[in-house]
Backbone as ProteinMPNN parsed JSONL, in Angstrom:
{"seq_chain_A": "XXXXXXXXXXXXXXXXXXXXXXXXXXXXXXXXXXXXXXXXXXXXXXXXXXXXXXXXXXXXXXXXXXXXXXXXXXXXXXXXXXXXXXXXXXXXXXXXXXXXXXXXXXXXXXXXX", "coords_chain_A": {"N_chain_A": [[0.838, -1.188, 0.0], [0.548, 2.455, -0.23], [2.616, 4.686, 1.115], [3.709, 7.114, 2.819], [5.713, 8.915, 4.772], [6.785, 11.719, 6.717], [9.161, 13.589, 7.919], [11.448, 15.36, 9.776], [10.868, 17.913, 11.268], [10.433, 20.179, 13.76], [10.802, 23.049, 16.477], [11.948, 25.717, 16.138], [13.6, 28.753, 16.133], [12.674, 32.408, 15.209], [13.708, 32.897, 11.791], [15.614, 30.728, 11.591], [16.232, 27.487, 10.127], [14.98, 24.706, 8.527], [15.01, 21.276, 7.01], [13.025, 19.196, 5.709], [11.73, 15.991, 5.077], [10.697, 13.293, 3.001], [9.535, 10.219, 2.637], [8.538, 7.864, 0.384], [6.359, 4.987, -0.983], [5.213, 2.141, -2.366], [4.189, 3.37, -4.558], [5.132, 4.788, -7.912], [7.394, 6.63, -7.454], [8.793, 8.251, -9.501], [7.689, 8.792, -11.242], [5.179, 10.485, -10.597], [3.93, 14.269, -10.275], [5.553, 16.036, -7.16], [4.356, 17.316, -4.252], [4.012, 19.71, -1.137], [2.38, 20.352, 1.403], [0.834, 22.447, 3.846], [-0.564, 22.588, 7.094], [-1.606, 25.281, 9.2], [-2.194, 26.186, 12.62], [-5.463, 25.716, 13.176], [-6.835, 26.398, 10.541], [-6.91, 25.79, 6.699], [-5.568, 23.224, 4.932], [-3.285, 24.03, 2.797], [-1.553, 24.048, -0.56], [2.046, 24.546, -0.848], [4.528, 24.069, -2.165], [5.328, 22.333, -4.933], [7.031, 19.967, -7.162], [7.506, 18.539, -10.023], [8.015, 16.138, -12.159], [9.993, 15.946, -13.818], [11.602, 17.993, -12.205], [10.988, 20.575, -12.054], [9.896, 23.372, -10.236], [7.359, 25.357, -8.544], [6.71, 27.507, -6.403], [4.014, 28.963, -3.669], [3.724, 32.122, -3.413], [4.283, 33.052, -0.798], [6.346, 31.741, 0.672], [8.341, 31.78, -1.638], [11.921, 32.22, -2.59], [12.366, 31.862, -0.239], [11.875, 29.272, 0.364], [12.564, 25.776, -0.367], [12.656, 22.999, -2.691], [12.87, 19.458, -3.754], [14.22, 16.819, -5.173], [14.5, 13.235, -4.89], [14.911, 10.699, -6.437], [15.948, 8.325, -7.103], [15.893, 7.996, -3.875], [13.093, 7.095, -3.372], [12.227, 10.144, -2.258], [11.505, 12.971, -1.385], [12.555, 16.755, -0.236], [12.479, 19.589, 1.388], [13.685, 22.151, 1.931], [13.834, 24.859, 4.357], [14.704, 28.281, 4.716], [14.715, 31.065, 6.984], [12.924, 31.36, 8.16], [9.803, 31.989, 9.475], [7.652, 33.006, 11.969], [4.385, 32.651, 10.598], [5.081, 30.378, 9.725], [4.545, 28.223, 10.974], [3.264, 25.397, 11.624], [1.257, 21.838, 10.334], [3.557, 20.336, 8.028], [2.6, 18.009, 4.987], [3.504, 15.43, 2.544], [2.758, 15.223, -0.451], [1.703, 12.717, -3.331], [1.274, 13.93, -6.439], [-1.78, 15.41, -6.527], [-2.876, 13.596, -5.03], [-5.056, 11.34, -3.154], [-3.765, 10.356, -1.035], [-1.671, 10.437, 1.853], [0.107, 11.07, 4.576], [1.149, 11.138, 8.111], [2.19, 13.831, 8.461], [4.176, 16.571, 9.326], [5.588, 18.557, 12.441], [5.999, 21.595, 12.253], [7.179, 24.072, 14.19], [7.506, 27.342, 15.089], [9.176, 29.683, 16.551], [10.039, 32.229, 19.076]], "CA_chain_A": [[0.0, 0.0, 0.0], [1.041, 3.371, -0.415], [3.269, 4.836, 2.464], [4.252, 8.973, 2.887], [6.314, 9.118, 5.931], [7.689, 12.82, 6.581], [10.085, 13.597, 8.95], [12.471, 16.762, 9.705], [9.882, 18.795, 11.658], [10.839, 20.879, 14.924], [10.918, 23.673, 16.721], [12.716, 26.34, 15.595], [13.635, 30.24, 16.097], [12.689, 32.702, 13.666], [15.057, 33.07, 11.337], [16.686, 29.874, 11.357], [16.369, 26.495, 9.168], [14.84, 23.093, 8.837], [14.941, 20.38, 6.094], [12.262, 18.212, 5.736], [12.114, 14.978, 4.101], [8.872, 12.828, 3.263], [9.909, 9.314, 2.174], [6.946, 7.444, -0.247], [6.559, 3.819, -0.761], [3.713, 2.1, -2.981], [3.625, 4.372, -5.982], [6.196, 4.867, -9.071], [7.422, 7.713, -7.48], [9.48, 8.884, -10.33], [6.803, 9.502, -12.601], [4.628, 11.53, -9.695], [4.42, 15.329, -9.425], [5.424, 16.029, -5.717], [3.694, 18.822, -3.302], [4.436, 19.987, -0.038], [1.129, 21.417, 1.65], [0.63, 22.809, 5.395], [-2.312, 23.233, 7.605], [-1.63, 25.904, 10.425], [-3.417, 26.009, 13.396], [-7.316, 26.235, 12.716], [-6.837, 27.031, 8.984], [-7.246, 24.958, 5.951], [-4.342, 22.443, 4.268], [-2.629, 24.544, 1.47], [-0.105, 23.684, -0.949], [3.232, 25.331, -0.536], [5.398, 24.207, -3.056], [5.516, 21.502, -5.864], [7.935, 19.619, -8.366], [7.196, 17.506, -11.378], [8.639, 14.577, -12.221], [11.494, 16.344, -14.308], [12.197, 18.573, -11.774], [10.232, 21.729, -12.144], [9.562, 23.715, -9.069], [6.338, 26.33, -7.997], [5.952, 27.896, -5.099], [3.413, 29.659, -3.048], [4.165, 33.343, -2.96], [4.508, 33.675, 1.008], [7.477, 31.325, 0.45], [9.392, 31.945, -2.783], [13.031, 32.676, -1.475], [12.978, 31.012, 1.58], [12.214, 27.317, 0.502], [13.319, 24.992, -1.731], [11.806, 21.614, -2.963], [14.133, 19.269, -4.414], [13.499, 15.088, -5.117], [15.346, 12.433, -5.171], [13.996, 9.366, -7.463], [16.701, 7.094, -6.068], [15.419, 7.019, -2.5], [12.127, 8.057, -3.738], [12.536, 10.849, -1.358], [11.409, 14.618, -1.606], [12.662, 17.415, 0.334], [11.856, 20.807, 1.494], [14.558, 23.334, 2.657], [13.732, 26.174, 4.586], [15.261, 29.024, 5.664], [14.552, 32.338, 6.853], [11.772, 30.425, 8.707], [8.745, 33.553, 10.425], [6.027, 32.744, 13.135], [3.705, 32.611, 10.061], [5.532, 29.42, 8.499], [4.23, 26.863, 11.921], [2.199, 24.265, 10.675], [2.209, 20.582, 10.406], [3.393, 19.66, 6.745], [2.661, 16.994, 4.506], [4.06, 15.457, 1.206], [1.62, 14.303, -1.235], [1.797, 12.642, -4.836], [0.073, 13.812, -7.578], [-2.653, 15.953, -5.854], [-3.569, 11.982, -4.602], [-5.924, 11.413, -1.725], [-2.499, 9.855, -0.527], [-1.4, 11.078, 2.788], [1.358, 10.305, 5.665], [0.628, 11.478, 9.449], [2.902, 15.295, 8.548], [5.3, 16.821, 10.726], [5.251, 19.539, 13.281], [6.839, 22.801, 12.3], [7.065, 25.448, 14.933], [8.585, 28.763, 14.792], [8.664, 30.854, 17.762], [11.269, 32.561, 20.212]], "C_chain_A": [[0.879, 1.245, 0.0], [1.6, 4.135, 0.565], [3.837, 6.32, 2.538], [4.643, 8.95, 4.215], [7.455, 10.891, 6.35], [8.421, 13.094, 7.647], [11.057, 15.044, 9.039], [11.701, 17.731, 10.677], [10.803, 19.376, 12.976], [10.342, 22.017, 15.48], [12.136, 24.689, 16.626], [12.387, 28.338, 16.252], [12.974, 31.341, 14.716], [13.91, 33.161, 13.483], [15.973, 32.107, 10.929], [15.684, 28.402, 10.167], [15.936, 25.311, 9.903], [14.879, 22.328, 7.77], [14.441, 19.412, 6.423], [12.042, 16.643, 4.605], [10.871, 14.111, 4.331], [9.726, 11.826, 1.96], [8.898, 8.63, 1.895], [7.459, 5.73, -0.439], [4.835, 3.105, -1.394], [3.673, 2.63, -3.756], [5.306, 4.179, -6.688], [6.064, 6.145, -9.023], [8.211, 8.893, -7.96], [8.719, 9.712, -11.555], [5.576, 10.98, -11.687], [5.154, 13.343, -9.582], [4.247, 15.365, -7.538], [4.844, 17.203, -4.926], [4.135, 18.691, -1.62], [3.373, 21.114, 0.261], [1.509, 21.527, 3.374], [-0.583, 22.851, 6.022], [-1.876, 24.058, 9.23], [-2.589, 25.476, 11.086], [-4.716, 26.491, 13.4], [-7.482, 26.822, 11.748], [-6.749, 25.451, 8.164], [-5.886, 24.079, 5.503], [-4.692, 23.642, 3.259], [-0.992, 24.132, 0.891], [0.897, 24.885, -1.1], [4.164, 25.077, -2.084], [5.229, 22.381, -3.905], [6.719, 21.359, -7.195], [7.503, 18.791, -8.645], [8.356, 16.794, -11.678], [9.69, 14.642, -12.905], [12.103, 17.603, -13.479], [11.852, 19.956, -11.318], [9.32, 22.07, -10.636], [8.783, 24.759, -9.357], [6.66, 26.42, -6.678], [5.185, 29.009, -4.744], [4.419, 30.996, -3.281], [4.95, 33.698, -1.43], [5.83, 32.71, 1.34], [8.789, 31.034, -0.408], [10.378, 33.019, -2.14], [13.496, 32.372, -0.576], [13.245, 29.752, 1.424], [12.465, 27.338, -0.784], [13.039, 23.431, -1.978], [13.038, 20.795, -3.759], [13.48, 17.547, -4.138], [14.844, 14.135, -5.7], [15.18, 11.075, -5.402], [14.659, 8.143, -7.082], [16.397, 6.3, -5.492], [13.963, 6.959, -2.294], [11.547, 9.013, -2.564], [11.882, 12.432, -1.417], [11.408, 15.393, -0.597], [12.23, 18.714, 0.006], [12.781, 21.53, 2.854], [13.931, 24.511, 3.021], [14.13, 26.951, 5.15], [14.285, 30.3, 5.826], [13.206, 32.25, 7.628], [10.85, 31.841, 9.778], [7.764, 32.305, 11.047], [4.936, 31.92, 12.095], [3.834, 30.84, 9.357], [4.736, 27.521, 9.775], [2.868, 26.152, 11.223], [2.487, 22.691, 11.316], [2.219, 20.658, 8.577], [3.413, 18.177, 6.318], [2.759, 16.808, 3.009], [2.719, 14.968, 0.728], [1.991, 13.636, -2.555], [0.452, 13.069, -5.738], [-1.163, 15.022, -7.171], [-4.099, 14.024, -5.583], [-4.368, 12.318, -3.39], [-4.712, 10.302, -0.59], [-1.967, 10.706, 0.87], [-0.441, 10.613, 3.957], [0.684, 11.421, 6.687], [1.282, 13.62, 9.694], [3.682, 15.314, 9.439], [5.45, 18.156, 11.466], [6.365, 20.208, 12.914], [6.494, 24.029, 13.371], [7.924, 26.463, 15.147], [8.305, 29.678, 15.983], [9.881, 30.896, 18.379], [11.201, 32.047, 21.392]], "O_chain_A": [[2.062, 1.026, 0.259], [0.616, 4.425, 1.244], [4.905, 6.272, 1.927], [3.67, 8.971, 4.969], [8.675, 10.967, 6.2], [7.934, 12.467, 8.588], [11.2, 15.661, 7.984], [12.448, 18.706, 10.752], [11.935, 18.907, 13.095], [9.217, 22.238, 15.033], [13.238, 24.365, 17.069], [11.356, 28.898, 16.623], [12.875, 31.014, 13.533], [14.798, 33.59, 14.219], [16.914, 32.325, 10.165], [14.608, 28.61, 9.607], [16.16, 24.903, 11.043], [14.609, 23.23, 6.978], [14.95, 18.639, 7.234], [12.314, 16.61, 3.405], [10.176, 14.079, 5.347], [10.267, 12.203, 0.92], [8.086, 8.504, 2.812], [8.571, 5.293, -0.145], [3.709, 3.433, -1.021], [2.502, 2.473, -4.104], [6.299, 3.649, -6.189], [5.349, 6.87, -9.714], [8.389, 9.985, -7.42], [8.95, 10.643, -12.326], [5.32, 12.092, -12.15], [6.206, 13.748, -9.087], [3.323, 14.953, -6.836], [5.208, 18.26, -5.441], [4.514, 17.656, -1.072], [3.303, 22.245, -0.222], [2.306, 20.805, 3.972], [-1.608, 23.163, 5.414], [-1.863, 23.403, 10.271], [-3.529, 24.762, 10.737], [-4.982, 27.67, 13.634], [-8.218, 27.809, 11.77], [-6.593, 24.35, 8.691], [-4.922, 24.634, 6.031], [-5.792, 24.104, 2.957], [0.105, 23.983, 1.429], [0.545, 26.017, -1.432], [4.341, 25.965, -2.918], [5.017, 21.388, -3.209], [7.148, 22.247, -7.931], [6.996, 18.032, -7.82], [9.519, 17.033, -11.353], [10.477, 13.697, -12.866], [13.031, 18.226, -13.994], [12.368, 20.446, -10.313], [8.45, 21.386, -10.097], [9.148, 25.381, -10.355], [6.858, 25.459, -5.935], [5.451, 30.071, -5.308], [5.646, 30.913, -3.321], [5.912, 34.418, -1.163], [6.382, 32.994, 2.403], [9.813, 30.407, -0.137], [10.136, 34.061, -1.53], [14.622, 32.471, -0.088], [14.179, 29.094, 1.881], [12.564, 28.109, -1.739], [13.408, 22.72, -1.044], [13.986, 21.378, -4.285], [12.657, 17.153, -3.312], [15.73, 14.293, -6.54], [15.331, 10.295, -4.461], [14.074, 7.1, -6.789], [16.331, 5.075, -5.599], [13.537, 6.788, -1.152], [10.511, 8.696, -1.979], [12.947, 12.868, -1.853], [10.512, 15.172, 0.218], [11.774, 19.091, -1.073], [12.667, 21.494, 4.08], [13.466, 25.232, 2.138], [14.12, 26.727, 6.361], [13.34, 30.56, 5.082], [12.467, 33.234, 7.616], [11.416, 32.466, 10.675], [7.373, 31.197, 10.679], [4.55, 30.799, 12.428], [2.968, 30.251, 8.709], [4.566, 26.344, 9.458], [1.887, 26.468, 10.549], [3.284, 22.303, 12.17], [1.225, 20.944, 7.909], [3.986, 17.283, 6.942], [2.306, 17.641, 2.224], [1.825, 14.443, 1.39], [2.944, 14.279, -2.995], [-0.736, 12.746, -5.753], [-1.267, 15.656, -8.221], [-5.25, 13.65, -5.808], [-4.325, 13.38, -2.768], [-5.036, 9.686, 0.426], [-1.929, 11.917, 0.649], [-0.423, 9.386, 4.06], [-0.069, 12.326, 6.33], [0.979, 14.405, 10.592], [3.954, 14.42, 10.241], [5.385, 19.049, 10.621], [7.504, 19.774, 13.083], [5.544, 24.796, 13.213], [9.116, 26.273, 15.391], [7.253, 30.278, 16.204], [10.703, 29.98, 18.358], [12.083, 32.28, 22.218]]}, "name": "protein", "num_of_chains": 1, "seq": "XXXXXXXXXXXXXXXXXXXXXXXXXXXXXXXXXXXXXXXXXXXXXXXXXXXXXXXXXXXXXXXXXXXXXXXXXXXXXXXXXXXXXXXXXXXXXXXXXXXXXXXXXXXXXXXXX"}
């Protein structure tokens, strides 16, 4: 069955950095575009940033500059660098394929002093 496990999450300052990593399992996840959505507290899931299956990166406005999406077909792996990390960025995220009904448990980002 299909498996999204993400991992990297923390607590963090603002200002500083985390790299997240969301390892899949069950899918041919070379051919998959990948996404990276959030759901703050008491707000909706939104997607943040996406790459396609050759590589091609979007992102959200409120994070172009800071992050960085990046995949690795190998381990079928996809990350999500961020720096420069504000209050605004706490969430839990989660990877997805495809805009699939596919889902892993996310991971706790928190940003605060």
């Amino acid at each position: 069955q299909v498996q999204l496990v993400e991992s990297g999450g923390g607590l963090v300052q603002p200002g500083g950095s985390l790299r997240l990593s969301c390892a899949a399992s069950g899918i041919i996840f070379s051919v998959y575009n990948m996404g990276w959505y959030r759901q703050p507290p008491g707000k909706q899931r939104e997607l943040v940033t996406d790459i396609s299956s050759d590589g091609t990166a979007r992102y959200a406005e409120s994070v172009k500059g800071r992050f960085t999406i990046s995949r690795d077909n190998a381990k079928n792996t996809v990350y999500l660098q961020m720096n420069s990390l504000k209050p605004e960025d706490t969430a839990i995220y989660y990877c997805n394929p495809g805009g699939t009904s596919f889902w892993g448990q996310g991971t706790q980002v928190t940003v605060s002093s």
